[in-house]
N, C-alpha and C positions, 0 to 999 in steps of 0.2 A: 718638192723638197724631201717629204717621206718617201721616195721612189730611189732618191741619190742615196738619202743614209743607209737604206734598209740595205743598197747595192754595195755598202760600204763592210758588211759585214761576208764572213765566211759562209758560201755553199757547194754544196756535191754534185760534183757534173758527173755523164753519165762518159764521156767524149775527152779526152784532152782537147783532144783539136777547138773543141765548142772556147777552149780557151785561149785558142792559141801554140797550144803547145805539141808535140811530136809525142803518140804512145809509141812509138817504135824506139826512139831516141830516152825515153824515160823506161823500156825495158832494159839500157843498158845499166839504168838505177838497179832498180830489181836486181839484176841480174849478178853484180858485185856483192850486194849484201848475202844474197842468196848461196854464192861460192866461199863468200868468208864464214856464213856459218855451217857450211860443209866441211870447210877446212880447219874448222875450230879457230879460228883466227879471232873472233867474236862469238858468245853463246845466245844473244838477242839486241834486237834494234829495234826501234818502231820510225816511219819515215812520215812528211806529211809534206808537200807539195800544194801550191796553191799559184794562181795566178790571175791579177786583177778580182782577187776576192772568191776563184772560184776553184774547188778545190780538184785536182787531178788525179793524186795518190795519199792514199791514204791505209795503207799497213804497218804488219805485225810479222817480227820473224823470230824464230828461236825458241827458246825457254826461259822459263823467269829466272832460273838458277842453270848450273852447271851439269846439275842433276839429268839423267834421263828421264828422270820421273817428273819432273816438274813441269809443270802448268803451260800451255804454251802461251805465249809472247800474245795478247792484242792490240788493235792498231792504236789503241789509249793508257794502253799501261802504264803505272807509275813511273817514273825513273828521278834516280836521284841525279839533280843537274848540274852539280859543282857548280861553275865560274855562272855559269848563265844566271846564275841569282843575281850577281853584280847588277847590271842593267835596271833589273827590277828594284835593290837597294836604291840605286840612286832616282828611280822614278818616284818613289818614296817622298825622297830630300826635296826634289825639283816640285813637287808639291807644296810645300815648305816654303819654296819660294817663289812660286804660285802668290798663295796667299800672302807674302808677305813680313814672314815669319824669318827667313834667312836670306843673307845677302852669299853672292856664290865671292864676291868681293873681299867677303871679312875674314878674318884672321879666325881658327879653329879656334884659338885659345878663347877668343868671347862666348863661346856657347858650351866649350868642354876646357873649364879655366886651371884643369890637371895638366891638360899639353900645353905647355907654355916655358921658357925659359930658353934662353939662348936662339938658334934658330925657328926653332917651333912656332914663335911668336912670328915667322915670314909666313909660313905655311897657311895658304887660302882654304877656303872650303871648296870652291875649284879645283887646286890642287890635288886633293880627295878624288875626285871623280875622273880625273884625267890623269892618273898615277905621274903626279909631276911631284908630289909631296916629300919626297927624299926616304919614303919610309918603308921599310923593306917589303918585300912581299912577305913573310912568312918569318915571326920573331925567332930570335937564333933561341930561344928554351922552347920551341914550340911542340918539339915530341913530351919534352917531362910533363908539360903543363897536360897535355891530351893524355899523357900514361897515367896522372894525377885525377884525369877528369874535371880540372878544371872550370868554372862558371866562365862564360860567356867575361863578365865584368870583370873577371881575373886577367884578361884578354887585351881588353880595354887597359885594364892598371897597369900593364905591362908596356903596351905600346907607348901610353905616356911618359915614359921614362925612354924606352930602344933609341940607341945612337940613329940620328940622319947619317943615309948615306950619300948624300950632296943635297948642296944648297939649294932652298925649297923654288921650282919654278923653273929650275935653268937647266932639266934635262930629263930624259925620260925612264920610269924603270916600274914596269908592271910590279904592283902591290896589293895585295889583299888585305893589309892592314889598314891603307887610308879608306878603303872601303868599309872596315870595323869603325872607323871612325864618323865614316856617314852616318850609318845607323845608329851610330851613339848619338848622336846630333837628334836624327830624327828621335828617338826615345827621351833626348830632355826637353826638346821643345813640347812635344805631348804628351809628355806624360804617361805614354802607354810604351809596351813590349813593340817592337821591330814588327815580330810576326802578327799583332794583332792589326797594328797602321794597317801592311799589305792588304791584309784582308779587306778590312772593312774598305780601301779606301782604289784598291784596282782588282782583287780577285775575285770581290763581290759583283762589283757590278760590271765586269769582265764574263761574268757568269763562268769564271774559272773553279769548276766546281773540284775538280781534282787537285790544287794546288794550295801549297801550304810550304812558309819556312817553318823550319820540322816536321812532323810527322803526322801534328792534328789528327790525333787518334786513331791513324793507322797502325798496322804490326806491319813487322819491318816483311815477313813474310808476302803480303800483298803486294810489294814493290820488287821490281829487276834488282837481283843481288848485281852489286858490284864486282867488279875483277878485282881477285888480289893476287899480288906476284905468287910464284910457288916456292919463293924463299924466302917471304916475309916469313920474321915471326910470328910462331904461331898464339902466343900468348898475347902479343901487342896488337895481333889483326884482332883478335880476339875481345878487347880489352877497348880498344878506340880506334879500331879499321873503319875502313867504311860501308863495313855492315854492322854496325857496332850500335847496341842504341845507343849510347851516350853523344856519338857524331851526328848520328839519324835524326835525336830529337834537339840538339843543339839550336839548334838555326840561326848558324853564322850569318851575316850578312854577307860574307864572301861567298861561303857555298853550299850553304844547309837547306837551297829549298828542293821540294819535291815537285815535280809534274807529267802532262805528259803532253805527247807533240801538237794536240787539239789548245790548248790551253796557250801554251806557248806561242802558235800560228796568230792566235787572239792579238795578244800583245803586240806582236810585230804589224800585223795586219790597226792595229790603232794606229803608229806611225807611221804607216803608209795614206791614211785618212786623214793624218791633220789631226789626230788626238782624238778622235771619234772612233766605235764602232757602235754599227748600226745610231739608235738612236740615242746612245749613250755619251756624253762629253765627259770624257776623263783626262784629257791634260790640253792644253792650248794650242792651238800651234804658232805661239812663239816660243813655248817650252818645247814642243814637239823641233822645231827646227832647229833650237841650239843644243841640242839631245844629237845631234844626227850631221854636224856640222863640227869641221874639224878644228878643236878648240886649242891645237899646239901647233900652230904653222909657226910661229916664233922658233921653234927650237925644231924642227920638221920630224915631226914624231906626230903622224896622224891620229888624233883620236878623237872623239864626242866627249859629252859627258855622260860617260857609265858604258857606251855604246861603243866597240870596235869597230872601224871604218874599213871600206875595201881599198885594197894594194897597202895597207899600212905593212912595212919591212917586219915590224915588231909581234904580228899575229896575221897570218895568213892562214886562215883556216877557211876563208872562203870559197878557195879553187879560185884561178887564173883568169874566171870569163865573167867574173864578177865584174860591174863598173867602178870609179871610184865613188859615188854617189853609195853604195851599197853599206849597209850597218847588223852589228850582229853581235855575237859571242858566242865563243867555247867555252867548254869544262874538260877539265882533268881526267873525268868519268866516261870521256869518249861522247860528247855531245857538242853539237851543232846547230847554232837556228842564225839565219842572216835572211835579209830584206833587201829587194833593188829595186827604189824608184825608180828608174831606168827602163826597166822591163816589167814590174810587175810582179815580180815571183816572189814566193816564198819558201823557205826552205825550214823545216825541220827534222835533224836527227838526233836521235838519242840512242847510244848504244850502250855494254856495259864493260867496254875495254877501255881499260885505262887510256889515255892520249900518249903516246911516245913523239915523234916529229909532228904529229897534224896529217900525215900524207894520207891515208886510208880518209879520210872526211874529205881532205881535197879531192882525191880523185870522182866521190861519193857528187860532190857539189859542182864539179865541171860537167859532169853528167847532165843535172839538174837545169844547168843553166844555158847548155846547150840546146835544150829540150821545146828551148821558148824559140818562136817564131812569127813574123808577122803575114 
C-alpha cells in the first residue's frame, strides 16, 4: 500500500520514453516556446510535463521581466496564475462540504444573507462553481473600484447588489464574480481569510511551498512580471495593473494566486490519485469525482465544479488531443494546467502573455499530448 501512494506522487525521470512518452515529439514542445521567445511573442514561460506521476520536462525560458537585464526564467519561478486560482477557490468550498459545513444544494443567500432578494434567492452554491449563477464575470464599476483600490469586501458588497444576467441555473456564462462568492462563503463559515484556508488546508500539506493567494511576503520583483499592452494607461497599469501591488497582494478568489508549474502539477496530479498525493489524503474521491465530472449536461455547457472539462465549446484551451475525461484551467496571464485520466499526462504552462484567443496554449498542449504513447 506504501509502494502505490508513494507511486502516487510526482518524480524525475531521466528518459521520457521510461514514461511512455516521445522526447522527439516533446522537442516540438520546446521548440515553440523557444521561437516565441525569439520572436518576442512571449518574454518567459516555465513548462512542466508529467505522465503517470513521472515527470518528463521540466523548464525555464526567458526572463523575469522585459528587461535584458533581468534574471533568467527558472523551471520554478513564480508566476502570477489569473483564472487557475478558480479551481483551488472552490477546492476550498468542496472542503466545506467535505465536512459537512455546506450544502452545494442551498441557496447562497443562507450562508451570504446580503445576496438575497428577487432572483438571487434561486442561485445555488453549485451555481457558483459551475458559472450557472447569472452573475457576470467581472462588475460593470470594476475598473473604478480597482482605480479606488478597493477592499476585496467592497467586491463582495457590490456583487450583492449587480443585476443577474439570466435566470440562475438555466444557462451558462463564465463568471469570476460567483467565484468571489465562494470564497466569501468559505471565509464566513471559518472564520478565517480565503488565503489563509488555502494554506493551511491544501498548500501545506501539498508541500506547495511556493504558492500563495497574494503575495505572502514576496516582492513583486521575485515573480514573472506580467504583460501589459503598450497602450495601456500608463498611470492605471501603474496604479492597479497587474504588476501593481495593490492586485498582487489582493488575493482575489478569481485570480490573485501566485505559483509555479511544480506546485501546480501537485494539485492536478491529487486528482488524478483519487484526492491523495503520495501519503497525504486531501480531498475524497467522492469530492474528487464530482470536481472533474460534468455538472451542466442539463443545459450542455460542460463544466466540473471549479474545474474546465475537455472539448467544452466554452474554453478550449486544452488543444484538440485532449480526451473528454480531461480537466483543467487557464488565466488571462497566458497560463495553462489540464490533467487526462485517459492518458496520464500532465500538463503545466505558465507564461507571461496575456491570453488573446487561447491558440498559442493550444498549439503548446497538442504537442504535449501527442507526445504520450503506449
Amino acid at each position: 500500500m506504501i509502494a502505490l501512494l508513494l507511486a502516487q506522487a510526482l518524480i524525475a525521470v531521466d528518459s521520457p520514453e521510461a514514461a511512455g512518452m516521445s522526447s522527439s515529439a516533446l522537442k516540438q514542445t520546446t521548440g515553440i516556446i523557444e521561437t516565441s521567445i525569439r520572436r518576442g511573442e512571449i518574454h518567459a514561460a516555465s513548462i512542466l510535463v508529467a505522465r503517470h506521476g513521472k515527470v518528463v520536462l521540466h523548464r525555464g525560458f526567458g526572463r523575469m521581466s522585459a528587461s535584458a537585464k533581468a534574471d533568467p526564467v527558472q523551471a520554478d519561478s513564480v508566476f502570477l496564475l489569473a483564472s487557475i486560482t478558480k479551481p483551488v477557490t472552490a477546492c476550498a468550498l468542496m472542503l466545506l462540504v467535505e465536512r459537512g459545513d455546506v450544502l452545494l444544494s442551498d441557496p447562497v443567500s443562507r450562508y451570504l444573507p446580503g445576496f438575497s432578494g428577487g432572483e438571487r434567492d434561486k442561485v445555488l452554491v453549485r451555481d457558483l462553481l459551475t458559472h450557472t449563477s447569472g452573475l457576470p464575470d467581472m462588475l460593470p464599476e470594476n475598473t473604478e473600484l480597482r482605480r479606488a483600490h478597493a477592499p476585496l469586501s467592497e467586491f463582495v458588497e457590490r456583487t450583492y447588489k449587480t443585476p443577474l444576467l439570466y435566470s440562475p441555473g438555466t444557462s451558462f456564462r463564465y463568471q469570476s464574480m460567483g467565484i468571489l462568492l465562494a470564497g466569501a462563503i468559505v471565509e464566513k463559515i471559518t472564520g478565517t481569510r480565503l488565503r489563509d484556508f488555502v494554506k493551511r488546508s491544501i498548500f501545506d500539506p501539498l508541500d506547495m511551498q511556493k504558492s500563495a493567494l497574494g503575495l505572502a511576503g514576496l516582492r513583486i520583483e521575485q515573480t514573472v512580471q506580467a504583460w501589459t499592452a503598450p497602450d495601456a494607461d500608463a498611470n492605471d497599469t501603474e496604479r492597479f495593473g497587474p504588476n501593481s501591488p495593490y492586485w498582487r497582494n489582493m488575493g482575489h478568489p478569481w485570480g490573485g494566486m501566485h505559483s509555479t508549474v511544480s506546485d501546480i502539477a501537485k494539485l492536478l496530479m491529487t486528482f488524478l490519485s483519487g484526492g491523495r498525493y503520495g501519503l497525504k489524503h486531501i480531498l475524497s474521491p467522492a469530492t474528487v469525482q464530482a470536481m472533474i465530472s460534468d455538472q451542466n449536461q442539463r443545459i450542455h455547457a460542460p463544466w466540473g465544479l471549479g474545474w474546465a472539462l475537455g472539448r467544452s465549446p466554452a474554453w478550449n484551451f486544452f488543444g484538440d488531443l485532449v480526451s473528454p475525461e480531461a480537466f483543467g484551467h487557464a488565466g488571462a496571464t497566458g497560463t495553462v494546467a489540464w490533467a487526462d485520466p485517459r492518458s496520464g499526462v500532465i500538463c503545466v504552462i505558465l507564461t507571461d502573455r496575456l491570453v488573446q484567443d487561447g491558440s498559442w496554449l493550444r498549439r503548446v498542449s497538442n504537442t504535449v499530448a501527442a507526445a504520450a504513447h503506449d
